[in-house]
C-alpha positions in Angstrom: -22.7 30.8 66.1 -19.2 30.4 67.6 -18.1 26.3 68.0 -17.9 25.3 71.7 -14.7 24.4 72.9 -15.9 21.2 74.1 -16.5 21.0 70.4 -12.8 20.2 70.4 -12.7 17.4 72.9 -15.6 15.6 71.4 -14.2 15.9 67.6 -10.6 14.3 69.4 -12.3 11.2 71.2 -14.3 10.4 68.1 -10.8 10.7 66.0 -9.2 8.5 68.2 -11.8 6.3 68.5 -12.4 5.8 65.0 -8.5 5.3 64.4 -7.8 3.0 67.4 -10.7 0.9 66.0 -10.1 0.8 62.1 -6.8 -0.4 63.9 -7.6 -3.1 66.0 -10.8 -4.1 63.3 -8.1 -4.3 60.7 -6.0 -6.3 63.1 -8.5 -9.0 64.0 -9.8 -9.3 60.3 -6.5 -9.8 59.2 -3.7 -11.1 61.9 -5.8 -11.8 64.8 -3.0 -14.1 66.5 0.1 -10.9 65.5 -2.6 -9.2 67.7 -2.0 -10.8 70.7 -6.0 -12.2 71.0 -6.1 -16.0 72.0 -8.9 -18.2 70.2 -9.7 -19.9 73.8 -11.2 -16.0 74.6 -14.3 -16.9 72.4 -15.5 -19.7 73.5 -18.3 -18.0 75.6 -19.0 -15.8 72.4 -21.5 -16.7 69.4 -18.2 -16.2 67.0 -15.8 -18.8 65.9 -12.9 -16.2 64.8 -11.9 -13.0 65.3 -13.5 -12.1 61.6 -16.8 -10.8 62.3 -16.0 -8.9 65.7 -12.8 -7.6 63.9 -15.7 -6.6 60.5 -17.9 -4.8 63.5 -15.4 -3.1 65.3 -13.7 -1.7 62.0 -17.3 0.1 61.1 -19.3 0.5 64.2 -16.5 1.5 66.3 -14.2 3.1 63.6 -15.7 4.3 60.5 -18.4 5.5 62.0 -17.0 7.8 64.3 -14.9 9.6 62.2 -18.1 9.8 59.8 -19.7 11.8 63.1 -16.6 14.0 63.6 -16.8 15.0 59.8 -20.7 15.8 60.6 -19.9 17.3 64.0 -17.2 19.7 62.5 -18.1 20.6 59.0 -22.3 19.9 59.8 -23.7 19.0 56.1 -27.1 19.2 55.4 -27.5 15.5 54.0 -31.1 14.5 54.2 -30.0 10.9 53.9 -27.1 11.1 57.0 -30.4 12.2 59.1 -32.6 8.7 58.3 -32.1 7.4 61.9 -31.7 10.5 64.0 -34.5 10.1 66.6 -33.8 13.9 67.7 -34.8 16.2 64.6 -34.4 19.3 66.4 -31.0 18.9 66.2 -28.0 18.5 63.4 -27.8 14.1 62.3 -24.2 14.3 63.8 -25.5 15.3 67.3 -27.7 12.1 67.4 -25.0 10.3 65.9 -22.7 11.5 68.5 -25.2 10.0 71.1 -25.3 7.0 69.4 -21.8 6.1 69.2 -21.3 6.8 72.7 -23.8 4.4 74.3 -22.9 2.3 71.3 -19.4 2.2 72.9 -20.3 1.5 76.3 -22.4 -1.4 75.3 -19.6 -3.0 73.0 -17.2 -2.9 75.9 -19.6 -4.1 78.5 -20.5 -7.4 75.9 -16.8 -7.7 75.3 -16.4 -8.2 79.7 -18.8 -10.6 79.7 -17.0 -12.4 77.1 -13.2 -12.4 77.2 -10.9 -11.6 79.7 -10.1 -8.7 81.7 -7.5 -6.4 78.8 -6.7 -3.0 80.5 -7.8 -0.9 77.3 -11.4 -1.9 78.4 -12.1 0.6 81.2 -10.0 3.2 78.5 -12.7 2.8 76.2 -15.3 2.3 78.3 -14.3 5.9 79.8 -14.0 7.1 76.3 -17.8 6.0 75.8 -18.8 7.9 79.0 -17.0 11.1 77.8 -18.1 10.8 73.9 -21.7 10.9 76.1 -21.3 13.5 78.7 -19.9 15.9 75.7 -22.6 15.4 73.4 -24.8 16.5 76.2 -22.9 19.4 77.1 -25.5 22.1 77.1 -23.6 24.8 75.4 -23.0 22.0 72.1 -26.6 20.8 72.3 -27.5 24.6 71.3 -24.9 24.5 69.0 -26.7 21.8 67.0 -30.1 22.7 67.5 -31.9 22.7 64.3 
């Protein structure tokens, strides 16, 4: 079967995802002050630095997404890349997709509540909603149907 253009679209937000967040991850492990992020913003957060926010957004946010768009393209059979997918009708990455997605919207809806208003938050938060509406794209959920 023939990749879906959306195919496209979906493989370039999770790319840019991934690499914006490895980024900015990197950036708040490392030189969280260079990045422009004030230590007053977490007082109404469980953290105490920028470390662990900076250790979650550099996986959850940016490895992980361009782990999906390697599935999503090339669509391995790996057993163990399928342990969590809740969907087994369809390919790991599909579910994965999903995941990151909502995943997305939840990280930037906790990161409102918590810091000030920075305009790359309705950005990403749009990016979530796309990642979303493109995995359920009914021509790419028959494209990864199991």
């Amino acid at each position: 079967m023939k990749r879906p253009p959306i195919l496209y679209l979906l493989l370039l937000l999770h790319l840019l995802l991934g690499t914006g967040a490895l980024y900015g991850g990197w950036m708040l492990m490392t030189d969280a002050d260079g990045f422009g992020v004030q230590p007053e913003w977490l007082e109404h957060s469980p953290f105490r630095s920028y470390a662990v926010p900076g250790i979650i957004l550099f996986v959850i946010n940016g490895l992980f997404p361009l782990f999906i768009a390697w599935g999503l393209f090339r669509k391995p059979d790996w057993p163990w890349a399928g342990l969590f997918n809740i969907y087994p009708e369809r390919h790991w990455a599909w579910t994965y997709s999903l995941f990151s997605g909502l995943g997305l919207i939840i990280w930037i809806n906790v990161q409102i509540t918590m810091v000030p208003f920075f305009w790359l938050q309705p950005v990403f938060l749009t990016v979530g909603l796309l990642i979303l509406i493109f995995t359920l794209w009914p021509g790419l959920m028959r494209y990864y149907q199991n």
